[in-house]
C-alpha positions in Angstrom: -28.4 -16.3 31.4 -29.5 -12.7 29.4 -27.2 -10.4 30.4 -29.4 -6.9 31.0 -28.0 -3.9 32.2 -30.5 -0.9 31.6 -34.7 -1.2 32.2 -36.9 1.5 32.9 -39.8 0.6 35.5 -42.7 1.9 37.0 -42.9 1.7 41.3 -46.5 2.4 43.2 -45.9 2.2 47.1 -48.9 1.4 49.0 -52.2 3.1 50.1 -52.6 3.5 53.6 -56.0 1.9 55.0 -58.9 4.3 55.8 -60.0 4.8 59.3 -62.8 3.3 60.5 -66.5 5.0 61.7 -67.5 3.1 64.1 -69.1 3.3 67.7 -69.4 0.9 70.7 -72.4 -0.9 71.1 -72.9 -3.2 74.5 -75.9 -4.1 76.8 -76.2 -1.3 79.6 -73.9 0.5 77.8 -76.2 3.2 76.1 -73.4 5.8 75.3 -70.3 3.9 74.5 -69.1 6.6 72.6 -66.9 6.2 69.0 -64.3 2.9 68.8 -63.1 3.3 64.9 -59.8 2.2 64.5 -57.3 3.4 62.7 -56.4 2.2 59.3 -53.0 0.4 58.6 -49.7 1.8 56.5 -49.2 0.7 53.0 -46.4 -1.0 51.8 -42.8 0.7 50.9 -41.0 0.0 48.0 -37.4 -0.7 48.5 -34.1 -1.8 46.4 -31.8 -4.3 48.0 -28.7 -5.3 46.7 -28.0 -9.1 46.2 -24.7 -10.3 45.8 -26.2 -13.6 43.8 -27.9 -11.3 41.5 -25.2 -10.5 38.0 -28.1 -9.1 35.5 -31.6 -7.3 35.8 -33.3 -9.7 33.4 -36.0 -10.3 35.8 -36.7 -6.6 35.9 -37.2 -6.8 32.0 -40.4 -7.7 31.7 -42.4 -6.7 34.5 -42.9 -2.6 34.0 -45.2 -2.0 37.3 -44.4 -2.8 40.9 -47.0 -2.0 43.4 -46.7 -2.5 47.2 -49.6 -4.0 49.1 -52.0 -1.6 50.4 -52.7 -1.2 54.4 -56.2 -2.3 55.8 -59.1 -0.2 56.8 -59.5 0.1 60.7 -62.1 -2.0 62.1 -64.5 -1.5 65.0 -63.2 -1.4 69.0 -60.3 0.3 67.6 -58.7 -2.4 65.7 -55.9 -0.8 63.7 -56.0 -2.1 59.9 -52.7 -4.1 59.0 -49.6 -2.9 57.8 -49.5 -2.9 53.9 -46.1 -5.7 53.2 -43.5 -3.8 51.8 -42.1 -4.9 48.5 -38.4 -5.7 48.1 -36.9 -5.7 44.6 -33.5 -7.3 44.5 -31.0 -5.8 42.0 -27.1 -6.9 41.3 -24.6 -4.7 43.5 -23.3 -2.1 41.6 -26.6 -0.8 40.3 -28.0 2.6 40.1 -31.2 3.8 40.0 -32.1 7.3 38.6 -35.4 9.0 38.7 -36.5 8.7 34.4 -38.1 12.0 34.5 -35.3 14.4 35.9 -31.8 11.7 35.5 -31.4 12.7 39.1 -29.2 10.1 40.8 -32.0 8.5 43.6 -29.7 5.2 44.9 -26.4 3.8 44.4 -26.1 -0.1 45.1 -23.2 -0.4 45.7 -22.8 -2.6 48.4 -24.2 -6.1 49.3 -27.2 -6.0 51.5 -27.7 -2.2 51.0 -31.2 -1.1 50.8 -32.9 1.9 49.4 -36.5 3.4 50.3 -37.5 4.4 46.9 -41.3 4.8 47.2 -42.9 5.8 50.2 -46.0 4.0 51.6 -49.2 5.8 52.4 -50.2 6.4 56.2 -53.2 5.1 57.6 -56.5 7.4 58.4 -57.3 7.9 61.8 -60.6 6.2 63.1 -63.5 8.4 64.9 -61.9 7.6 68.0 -59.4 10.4 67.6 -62.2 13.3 66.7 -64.6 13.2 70.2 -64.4 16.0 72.2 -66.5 17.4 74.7 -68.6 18.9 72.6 -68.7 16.5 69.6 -68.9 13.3 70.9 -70.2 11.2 68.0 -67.8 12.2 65.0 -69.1 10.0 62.6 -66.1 10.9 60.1 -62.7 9.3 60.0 -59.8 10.0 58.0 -59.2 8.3 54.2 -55.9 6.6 53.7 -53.0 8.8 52.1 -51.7 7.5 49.1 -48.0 5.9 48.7 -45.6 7.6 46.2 -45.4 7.0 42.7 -42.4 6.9 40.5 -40.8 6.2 37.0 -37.4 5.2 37.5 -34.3 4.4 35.3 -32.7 1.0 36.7 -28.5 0.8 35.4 -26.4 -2.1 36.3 -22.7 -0.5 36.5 -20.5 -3.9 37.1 -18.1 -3.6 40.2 -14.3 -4.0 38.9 -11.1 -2.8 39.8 -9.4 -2.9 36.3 -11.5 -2.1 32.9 -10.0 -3.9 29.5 -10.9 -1.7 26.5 -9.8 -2.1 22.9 -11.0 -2.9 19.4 -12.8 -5.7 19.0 -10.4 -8.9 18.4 -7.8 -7.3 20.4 -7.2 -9.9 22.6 -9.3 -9.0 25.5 -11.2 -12.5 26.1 -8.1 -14.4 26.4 -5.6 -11.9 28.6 -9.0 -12.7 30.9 -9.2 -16.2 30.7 -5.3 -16.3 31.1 -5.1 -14.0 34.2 -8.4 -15.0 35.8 -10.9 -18.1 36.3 -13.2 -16.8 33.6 -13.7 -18.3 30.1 -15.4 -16.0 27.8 -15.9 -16.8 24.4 -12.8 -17.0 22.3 -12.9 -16.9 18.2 -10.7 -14.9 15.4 -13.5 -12.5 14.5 -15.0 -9.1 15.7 -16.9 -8.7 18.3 -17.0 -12.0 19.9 -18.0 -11.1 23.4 -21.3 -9.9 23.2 -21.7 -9.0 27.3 -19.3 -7.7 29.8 -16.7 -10.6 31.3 -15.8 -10.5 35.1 -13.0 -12.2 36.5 -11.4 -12.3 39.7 -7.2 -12.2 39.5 -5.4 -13.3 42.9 -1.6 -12.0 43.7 0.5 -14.8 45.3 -2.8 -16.2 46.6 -3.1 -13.3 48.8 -4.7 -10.7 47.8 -7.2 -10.4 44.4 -8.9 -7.6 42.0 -11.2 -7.6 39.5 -10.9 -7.1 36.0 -13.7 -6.2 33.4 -13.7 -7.5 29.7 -15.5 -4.9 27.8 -17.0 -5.8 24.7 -15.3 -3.9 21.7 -15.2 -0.9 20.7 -15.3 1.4 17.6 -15.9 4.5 15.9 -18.8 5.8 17.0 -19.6 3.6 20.5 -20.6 6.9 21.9 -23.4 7.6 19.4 -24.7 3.4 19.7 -22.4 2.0 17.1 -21.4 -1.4 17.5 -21.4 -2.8 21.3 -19.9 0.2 23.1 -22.7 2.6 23.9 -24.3 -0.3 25.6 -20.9 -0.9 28.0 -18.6 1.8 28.4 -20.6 2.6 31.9 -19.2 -0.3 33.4 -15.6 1.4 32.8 -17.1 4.3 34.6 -16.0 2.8 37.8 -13.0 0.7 37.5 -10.1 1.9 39.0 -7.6 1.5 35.9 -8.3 1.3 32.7 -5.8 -1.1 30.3 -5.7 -0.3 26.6 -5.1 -3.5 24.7 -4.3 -3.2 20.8 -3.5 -5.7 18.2 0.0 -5.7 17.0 0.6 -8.6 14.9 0.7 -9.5 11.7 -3.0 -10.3 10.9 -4.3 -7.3 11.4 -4.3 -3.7 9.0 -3.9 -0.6 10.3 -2.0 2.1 12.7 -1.5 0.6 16.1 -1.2 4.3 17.4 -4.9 5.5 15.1 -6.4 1.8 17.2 -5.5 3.6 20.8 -6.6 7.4 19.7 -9.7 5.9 18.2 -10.8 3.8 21.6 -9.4 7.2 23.5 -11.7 9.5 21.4 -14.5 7.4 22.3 -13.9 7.4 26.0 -13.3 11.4 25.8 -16.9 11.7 23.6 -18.9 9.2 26.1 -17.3 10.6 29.7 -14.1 13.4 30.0 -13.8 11.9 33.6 -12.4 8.7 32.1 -9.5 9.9 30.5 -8.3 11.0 33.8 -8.3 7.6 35.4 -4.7 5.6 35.7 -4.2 3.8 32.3 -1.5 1.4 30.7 -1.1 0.4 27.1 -0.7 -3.3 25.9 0.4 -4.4 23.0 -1.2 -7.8 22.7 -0.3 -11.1 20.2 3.8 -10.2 20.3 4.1 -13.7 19.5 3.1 -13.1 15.7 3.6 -9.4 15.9 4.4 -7.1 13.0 8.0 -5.8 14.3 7.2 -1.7 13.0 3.7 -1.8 14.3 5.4 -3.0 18.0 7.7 -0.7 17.7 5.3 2.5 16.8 3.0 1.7 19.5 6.1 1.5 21.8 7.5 5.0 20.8 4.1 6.5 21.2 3.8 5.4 24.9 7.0 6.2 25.7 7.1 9.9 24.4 3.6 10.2 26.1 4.5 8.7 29.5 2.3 6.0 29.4 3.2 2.9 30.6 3.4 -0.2 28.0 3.4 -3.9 28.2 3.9 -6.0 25.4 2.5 -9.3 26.0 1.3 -12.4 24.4 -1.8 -14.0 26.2 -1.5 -17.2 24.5 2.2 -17.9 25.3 2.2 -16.5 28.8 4.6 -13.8 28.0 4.9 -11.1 30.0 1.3 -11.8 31.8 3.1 -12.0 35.1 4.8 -8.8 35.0 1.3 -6.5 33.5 -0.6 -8.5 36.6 2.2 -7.4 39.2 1.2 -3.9 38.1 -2.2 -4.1 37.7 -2.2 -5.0 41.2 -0.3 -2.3 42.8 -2.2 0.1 41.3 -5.3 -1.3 42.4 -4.2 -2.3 45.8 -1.6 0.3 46.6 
């Protein structure tokens, strides 16, 4: 399935019904006086979060969602129907932002939570409601009011407790599929994961967090270079964020320029993120470049950052970067 995590949408609640002019008319009843009934509510429009839902490609290509519209009254003061409100279901972990002002309308973030986003029309009131004592053949009614209309912004901001960032190639994919049930695609070039990676990671079958695989990024992400402009909200709310940079031997360049260049990034897109909890790993030990381990190392240590070498592929020193994953996620 397409992953999709940004549409822009168009949402038209309903009309309510028009009330209705009408007056009684039975044998031996001359004067039966006005019996217009009222006309019905349109339909809302409201966002529901769905657990089953992990994308908002069925948002993609539908721009307008209108709500049904309420009925006219009817005669012996039958009140129009009730326009059906319309339900669009979204992934948890989805905003939605109003596309004309940014302003934050509704955060999904929650199974089952539901947000009014549109408000439906009310009905008109029939000439029923207008006879008085000295007007006692109103032969107006009330039109329907109209339901809100609104542009909205739709974002998908993927639920996960730990976020992996990095270069592309850096070893991401696999720590994921090693620590987790996931299987991304795995392959020795850039940019190989295409879409954000969820996986859930369980602690002595007891407790479990999620981690993120973020597709890689470079120079530039924050500007729409490469993959990152497209992703680095879903590290927006992750708990920790894990650094994970190449140090072996097929790979060129400073292991210490690779973490200041993802860092710089981060700071450009959000300042917030660089003040969330965060760990360096260096990732591929088993074929590492002995000076480029031992840089990165130096580095974290004379910046108190917390460091785990580790090599996905042989298992080494998984167990110990997963122990403190998880207490700082579940502490």
């Amino acid at each position: 399935m397409r992953f999709v995590d940004y549409v822009g949408c168009r949402v038209k609640a309903g009309h309510g019904g028009k009330g209705s002019v009408s007056f009684r008319r039975e044998k031996y009843i001359p004067k039966g006086g006005p019996d217009g009934g009222d006309g019905g509510r349109g339909g809302h429009v409201i966002f529901q979060a769905d657990g089953q839902l992990n994308t908002l490609l069925d948002l993609r290509y539908k721009h307008l969602y209108e709500a049904e519209n309420g009925e006219a009254g009817r005669k012996k003061k039958m009140h129009g129907k009730d326009g059906e409100d319309l339900i669009i279901r979204v992934p948890v972990g989805t905003i939605i932002k109003d596309a004309l002002t940014n302003e934050l309308i509704a955060d999904m973030d929650a199974e089952g939570r539901q947000a009014l986003v549109a408000k439906a029309g009310r009905g008109g009131l029939g000439n029923s409601h207008f006879a008085t004592p000295t007007r006692q053949t109103p032969r107006y009614a009330q039109p329907g009011e109209e339901g809100e209309e609104q542009e909205l912004i739709v974002e998908l901001k993927l639920l996960a407790d730990v976020g992996l960032i990095g270069l592309p190639n850096a070893g991401k994919s696999t720590l994921i599929s090693v620590i987790s049930s996931a299987r991304p695609k795995i392959a020795d070039y850039p940019f190989t994961t295409l879409t954000p990676n969820l996986g859930v990671v369980k602690v002595m079958d007891i407790r479990s967090f999620v981690v993120a695989d973020i597709p890689g990024l470079i120079e530039g992400a924050h500007k729409g270079a490469g993959l990152g402009f497209q992703f680095l909200r879903h590290v927006e709310r992750t708990s920790v964020l894990l650094h994970l940079v190449d140090v072996s031997v097929m790979t060129s360049g400073d292991p210490v320029e690779s973490f200041k260049s993802v860092e710089k990034e981060l700071a450009l897109y959000s300042p917030a993120l660089l003040e969330k909890p965060r760990a360096v790993s260096a990732t591929k030990v088993d074929i590492k470049d002995g000076k480029k381990l031992d840089r990165l190392s130096k580095y974290c240590k004379t910046n108190k950052i917390d460091f785990f070498p580790i090599s996905a592929v042989r298992n080494e020193g998984i167990e110990k970067l997963v122990l403190y994953l998880a207490k700082k996620v579940l502490a």
